[in-house]
Structure formats: C-alpha cells, structure tokens
C-alpha positions as CSV (number, residue, x, y, z in Angstrom):
1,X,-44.6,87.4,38.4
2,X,-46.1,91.2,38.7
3,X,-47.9,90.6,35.7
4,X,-49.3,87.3,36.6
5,X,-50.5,88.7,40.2
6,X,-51.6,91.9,38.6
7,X,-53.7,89.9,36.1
8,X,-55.6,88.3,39.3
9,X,-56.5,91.2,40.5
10,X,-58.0,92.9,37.7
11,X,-60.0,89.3,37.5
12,X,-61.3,89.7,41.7
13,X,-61.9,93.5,40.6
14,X,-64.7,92.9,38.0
15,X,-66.7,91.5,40.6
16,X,-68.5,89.2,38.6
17,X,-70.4,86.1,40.0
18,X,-67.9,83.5,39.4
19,X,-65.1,85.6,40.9
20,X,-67.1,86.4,44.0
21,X,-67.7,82.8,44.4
22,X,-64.2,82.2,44.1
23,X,-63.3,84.6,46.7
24,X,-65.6,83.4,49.1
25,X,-64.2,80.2,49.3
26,X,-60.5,81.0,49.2
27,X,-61.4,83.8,52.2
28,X,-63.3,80.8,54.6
29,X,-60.1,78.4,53.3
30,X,-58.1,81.8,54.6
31,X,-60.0,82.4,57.8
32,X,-60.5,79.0,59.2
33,X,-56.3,78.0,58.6
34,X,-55.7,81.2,60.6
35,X,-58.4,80.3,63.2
36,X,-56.7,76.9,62.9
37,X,-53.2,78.5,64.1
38,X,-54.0,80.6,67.0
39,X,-56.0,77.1,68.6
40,X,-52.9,75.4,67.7
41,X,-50.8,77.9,69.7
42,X,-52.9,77.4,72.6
43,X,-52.6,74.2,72.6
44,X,-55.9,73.5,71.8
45,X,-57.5,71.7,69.1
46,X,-59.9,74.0,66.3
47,X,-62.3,70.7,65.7
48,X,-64.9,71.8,67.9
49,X,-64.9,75.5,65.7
50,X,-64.6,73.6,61.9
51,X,-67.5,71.1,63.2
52,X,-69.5,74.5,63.3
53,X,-69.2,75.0,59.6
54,X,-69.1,71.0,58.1
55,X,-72.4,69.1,57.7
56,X,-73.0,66.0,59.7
57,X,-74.4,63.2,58.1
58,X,-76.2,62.3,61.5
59,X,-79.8,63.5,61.6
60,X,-79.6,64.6,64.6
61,X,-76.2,66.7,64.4
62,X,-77.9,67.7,61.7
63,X,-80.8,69.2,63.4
64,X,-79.0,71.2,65.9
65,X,-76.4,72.6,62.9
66,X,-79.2,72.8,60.0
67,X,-77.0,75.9,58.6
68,X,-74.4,73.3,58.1
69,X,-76.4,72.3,54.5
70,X,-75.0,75.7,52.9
71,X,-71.7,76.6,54.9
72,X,-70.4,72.8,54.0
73,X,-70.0,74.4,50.9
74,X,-67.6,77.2,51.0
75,X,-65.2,74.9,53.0
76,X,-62.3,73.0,52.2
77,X,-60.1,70.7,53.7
78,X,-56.2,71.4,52.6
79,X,-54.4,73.4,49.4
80,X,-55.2,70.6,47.4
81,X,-58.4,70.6,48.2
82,X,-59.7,74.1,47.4
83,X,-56.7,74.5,44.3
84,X,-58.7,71.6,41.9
85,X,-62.2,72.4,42.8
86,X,-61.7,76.5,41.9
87,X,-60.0,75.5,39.1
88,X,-62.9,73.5,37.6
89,X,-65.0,76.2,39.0
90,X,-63.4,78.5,37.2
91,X,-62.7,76.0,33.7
92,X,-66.3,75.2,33.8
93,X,-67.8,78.9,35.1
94,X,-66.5,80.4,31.9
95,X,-68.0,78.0,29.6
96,X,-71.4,77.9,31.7
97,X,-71.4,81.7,31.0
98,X,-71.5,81.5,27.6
99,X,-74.8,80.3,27.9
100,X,-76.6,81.3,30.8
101,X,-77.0,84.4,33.1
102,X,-74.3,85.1,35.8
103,X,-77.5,85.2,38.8
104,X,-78.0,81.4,37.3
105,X,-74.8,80.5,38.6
106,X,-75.4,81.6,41.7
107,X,-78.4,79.7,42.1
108,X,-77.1,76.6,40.4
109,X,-73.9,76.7,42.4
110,X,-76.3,76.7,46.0
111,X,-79.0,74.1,44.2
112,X,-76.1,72.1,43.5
113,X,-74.6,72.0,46.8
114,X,-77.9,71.6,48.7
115,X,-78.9,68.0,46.6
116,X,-75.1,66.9,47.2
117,X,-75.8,67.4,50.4
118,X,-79.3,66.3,51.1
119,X,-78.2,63.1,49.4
120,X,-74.7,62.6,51.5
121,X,-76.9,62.6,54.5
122,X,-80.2,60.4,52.8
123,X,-77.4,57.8,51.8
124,X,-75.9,57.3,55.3
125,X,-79.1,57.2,57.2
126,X,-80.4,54.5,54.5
127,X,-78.3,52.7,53.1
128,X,-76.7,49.3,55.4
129,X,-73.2,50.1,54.3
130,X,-72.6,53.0,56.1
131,X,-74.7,51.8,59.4
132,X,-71.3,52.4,61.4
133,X,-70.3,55.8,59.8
134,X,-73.7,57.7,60.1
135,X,-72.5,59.4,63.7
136,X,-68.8,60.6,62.8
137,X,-69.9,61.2,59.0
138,X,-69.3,64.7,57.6
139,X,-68.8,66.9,54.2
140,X,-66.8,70.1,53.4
141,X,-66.3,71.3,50.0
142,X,-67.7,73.1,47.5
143,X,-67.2,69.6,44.6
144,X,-71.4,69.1,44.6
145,X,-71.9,73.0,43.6
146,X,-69.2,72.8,40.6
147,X,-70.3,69.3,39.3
148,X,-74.0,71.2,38.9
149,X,-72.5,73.7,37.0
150,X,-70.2,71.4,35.0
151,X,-73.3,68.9,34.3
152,X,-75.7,72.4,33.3
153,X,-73.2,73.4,30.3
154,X,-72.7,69.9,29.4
155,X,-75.9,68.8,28.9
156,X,-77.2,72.0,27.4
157,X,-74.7,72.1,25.3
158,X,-73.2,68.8,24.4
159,X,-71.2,69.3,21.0
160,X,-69.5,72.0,23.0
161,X,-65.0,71.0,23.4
162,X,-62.5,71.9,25.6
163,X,-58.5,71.4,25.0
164,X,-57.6,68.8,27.5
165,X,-53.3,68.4,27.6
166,X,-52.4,65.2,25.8
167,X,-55.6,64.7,24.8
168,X,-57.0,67.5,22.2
169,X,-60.3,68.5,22.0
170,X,-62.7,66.4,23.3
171,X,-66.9,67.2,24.1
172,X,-67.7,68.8,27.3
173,X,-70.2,65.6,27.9
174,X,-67.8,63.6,27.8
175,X,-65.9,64.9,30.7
176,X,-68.7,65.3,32.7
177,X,-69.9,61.5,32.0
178,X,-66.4,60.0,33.0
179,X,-66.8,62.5,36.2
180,X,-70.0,60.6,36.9
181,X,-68.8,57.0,36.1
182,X,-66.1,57.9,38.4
183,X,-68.2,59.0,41.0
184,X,-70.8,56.7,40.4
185,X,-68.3,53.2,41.3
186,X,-66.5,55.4,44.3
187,X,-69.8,55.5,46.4
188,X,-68.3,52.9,48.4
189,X,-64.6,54.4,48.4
190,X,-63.1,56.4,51.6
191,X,-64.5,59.3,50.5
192,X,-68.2,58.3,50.1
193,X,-69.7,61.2,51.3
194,X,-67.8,63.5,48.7
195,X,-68.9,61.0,45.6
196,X,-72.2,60.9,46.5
197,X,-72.6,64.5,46.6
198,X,-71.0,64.8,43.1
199,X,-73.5,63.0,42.1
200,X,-76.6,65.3,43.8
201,X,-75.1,68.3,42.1
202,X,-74.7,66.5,38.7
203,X,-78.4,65.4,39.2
204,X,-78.8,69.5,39.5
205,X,-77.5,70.2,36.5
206,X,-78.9,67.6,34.2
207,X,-82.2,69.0,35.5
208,X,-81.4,72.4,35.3
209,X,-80.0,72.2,31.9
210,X,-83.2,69.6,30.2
211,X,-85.8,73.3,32.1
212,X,-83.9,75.9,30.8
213,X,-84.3,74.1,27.0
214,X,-88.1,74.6,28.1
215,X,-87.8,77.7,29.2
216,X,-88.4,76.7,32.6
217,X,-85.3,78.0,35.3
218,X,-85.5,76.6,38.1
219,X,-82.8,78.9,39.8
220,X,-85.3,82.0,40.2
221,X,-86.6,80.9,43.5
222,X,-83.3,80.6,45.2
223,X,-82.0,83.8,43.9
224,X,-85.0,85.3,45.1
225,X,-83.4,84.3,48.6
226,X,-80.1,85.3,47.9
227,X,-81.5,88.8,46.9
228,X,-83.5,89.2,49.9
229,X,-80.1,88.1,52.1
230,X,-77.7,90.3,50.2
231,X,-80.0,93.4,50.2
232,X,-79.5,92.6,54.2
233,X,-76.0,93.3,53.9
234,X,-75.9,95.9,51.4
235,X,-76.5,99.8,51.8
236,X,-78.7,101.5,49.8
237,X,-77.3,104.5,47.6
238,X,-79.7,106.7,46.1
239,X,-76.7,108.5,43.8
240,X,-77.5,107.7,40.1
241,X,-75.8,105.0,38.2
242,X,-74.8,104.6,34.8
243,X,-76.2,101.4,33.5
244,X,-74.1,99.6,31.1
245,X,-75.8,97.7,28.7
246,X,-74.1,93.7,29.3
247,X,-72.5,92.1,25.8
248,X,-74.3,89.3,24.7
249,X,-72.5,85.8,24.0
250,X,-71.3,84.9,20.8
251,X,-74.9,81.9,21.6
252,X,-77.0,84.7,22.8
253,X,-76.3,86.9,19.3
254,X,-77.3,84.2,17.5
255,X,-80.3,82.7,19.6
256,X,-81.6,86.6,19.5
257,X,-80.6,86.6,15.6
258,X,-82.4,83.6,14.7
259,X,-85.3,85.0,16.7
260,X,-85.7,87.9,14.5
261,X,-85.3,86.1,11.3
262,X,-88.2,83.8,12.3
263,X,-90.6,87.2,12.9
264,X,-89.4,89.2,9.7
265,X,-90.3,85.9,7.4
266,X,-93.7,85.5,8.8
267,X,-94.3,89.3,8.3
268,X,-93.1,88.8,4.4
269,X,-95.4,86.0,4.0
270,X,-98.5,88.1,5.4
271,X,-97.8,91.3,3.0
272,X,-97.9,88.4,0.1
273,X,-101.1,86.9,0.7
274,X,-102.5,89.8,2.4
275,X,-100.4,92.9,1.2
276,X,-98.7,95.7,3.2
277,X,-101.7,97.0,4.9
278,X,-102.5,94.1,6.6
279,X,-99.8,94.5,9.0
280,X,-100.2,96.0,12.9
281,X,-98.3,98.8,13.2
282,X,-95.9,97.0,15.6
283,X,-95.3,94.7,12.4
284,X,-94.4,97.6,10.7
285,X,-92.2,99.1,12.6
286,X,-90.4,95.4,12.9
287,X,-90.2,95.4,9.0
288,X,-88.7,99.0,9.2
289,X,-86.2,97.8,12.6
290,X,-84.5,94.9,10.2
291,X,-84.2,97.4,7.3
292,X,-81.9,99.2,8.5
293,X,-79.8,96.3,10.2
C-alpha cells in the first residue's frame, strides 16, 4: 500500500500538464463534498452554492453565470463520477502525449469542454424534445474535455492499440468510434446533456487532429489565454534556472529523423549534378552535422 501511495505522489510531483489537470478536478470534487457537509450540518441545502459552478442550459441562467462554460468542467457529480472520467483522462493523456505538446492538452482539454458545452446548451434551446427541460437543464463534468483529447490521438493516429482486458489489442479509433455511436443514439437518454457534450468535444478533436496534420494548431490561441491568466497568479523569480532540454517521443525522433534524411538526400543530389561547391555554407555545415551522427 506505501508503495502504491508513494508511486502517486511522485506522479502529482512532476507537475506535468496531465497531472495538474487531474488534480484540479479531484481538489473541486474535494472542496465542494466538504462544502457539501458543513451545509448539510446546518441544515441547509449546498444546491444554491454547486448551481454557482454547473452550466445551465437556460439562456438566460446562462447569461447571469456565463463563467459556468469553463467551471462545468472541473466538476463532478459522485466517486463514480470523477473515478472513470480521470481514468480515461489519464489512459488517453498518455497516449495523446506521445504525439503532441503537453500546452496542447491544455488547450484541447478547455476547447473540448467549451463545444460540449456550447452544444449542450444550442441543443436544448433548439431542438422540440427538450422544450420542457431547457429551464432545470444543467452539466457538470469534465467527459466533453477527455472525449477531445481521446478523438485528437485517435484520429491522428489511427493504427495506434491499446490492451483492452478480454479483449487484446484493439485500434485506438476504434474505441473512440463505439464512444461516439454510443453517444450518438443516447442523445435522447436521461443523461442528454452529458452525450451531447461528448459529442462537441469529440467534434474538437477530430478537428484538432485533421489541423495539426496541416500544421495548423488550433490550441495556440487559447493557451495564449491560459498564459496570460496563469502569469496572474504566478510570482515572478528572477533567480536563474536550469533548463532541461525535454526528451522527445519515440514519434517525434523519428518525425525529426525522417526530416533530416529528406535534407541530406537533396544536398547529395546537388554536389552530383552541381559538385561540392555549389552548396550554401549552411548546406555544408548540414552535410558535416549528419557525418558525424
């Protein structure tokens, strides 16, 4: 048991992205059942205080709690509730990793949540079937933000298995296309509102996933925005750091390696139809870089 809780907190201590995401939501899970035990004692109810943090689906709830669209998402409902969506956050964190930044997943987790979101509340403002839900509606949890990050590694990288128990290996697309089909004939369920934002973040990551094999990432502008609020909260040392340098993925080394093979061949075929002293001196000192590799 000491090694198992030791081993958790070495993981919190890295301070990585993923684990800071994971500790936010198990602190306001934390907070708001401790909140939810002193109102108790009182003899009062803590609804009026958990409305505060859970988006409405009502516009005009909505416009009076517009923070709602991004706290929504750090909030969950029981145990249950929190324990299966950080473990797919975690399941899926790691594999996203292997192929994108750790600021990415920030900004895909928030992108993610925000579309869920935006089209929880669309859906029961527009759509007849939920005429006589719209006012009481609401959402908590952070399922929108993981599906985007799910649906990002899976469709960049859709040859890429997991070990499922019973199962074997099977493709990462394939788990997140079952998610979806799930999802997708739920919209009508008791829990609406939570399959119809599943669905806004998986939209998030299909799109992320089809820019980023463009080159295009369409996370910088929200982690832009989560700079600017962090530096808020953050002090300023002027002591000097070490920088360590960050190890690339096992894709990243060969993305980088295949690269450089590309520029090293086109500088061999100039030196034979042209001969060495065609070459800019920043072709040279390529030529010279890969020698000694």
């Amino acid at each position: 048991m000491g090694t198992f809780i030791n081993g958790i907190e070495r993981y919190f201590r890295q301070r990585s992205v993923l684990s800071n995401l994971i500790a936010i939501n198990i602190a306001v899970f934390l907070i708001l059942k401790i909140v939810g035990v002193f109102y108790t004692l009182f003899h009062s109810s803590p609804e009026y205080f958990f409305d505060l943090f859970k988006l409405p689906s009502d516009f005009e709830k909505l416009f009076f709690k517009s923070w709602t669209l991004v706290t929504y998402m750090f909030v969950h409902f029981d145990f249950w509730h929190i324990l299966f969506n950080m473990l797919w956050l975690y399941w899926f964190g790691k594999i996203f990793l292997l192929f994108f930044l750790p600021k990415q997943m920030g900004g895909i987790y928030i992108l993610g949540g925000l579309l869920g979101g935006v089209l929880f509340v669309l859906s029961y403002n527009f759509f007849p079937f939920f005429e006589n839900m719209t006012y009481l509606g609401c959402l908590i949890g952070s399922s929108a933000s993981v599906m985007a990050i799910v649906f990002a590694a899976a469709f960049y990288k859709k040859d890429f298995e997991i070990g499922l128990l019973f199962l074997g290996n099977i493709k990462i697309i394939y788990v997140a296309l079952i998610s979806l089909g799930i999802d997708l004939l739920s919209v009508t369920s008791l829990n609406a509102g939570g399959h119809l934002a599943h669905i806004g973040g998986a939209v998030i990551g299909i799109v992320f996933s089809g820019c980023m094999k463009n080159g295009i990432d369409i996370t910088s502008w929200i982690n832009k925005i989560i700079d600017l609020f962090v530096n808020l909260f953050t002090k300023k040392d002027n002591r000097m750091y070490v920088k360590y340098k960050r190890f690339e993925s096992e894709y990243e080394y060969n993305a980088r390696k295949n690269t450089s093979n590309e520029e090293i061949d086109k500088i061999l075929d100039k030196i034979k139809k042209s001969g060495y002293g065609s070459l800019s001196a920043e072709e040279k000192k390529k030529l010279f870089d890969a020698s000694k590799n």
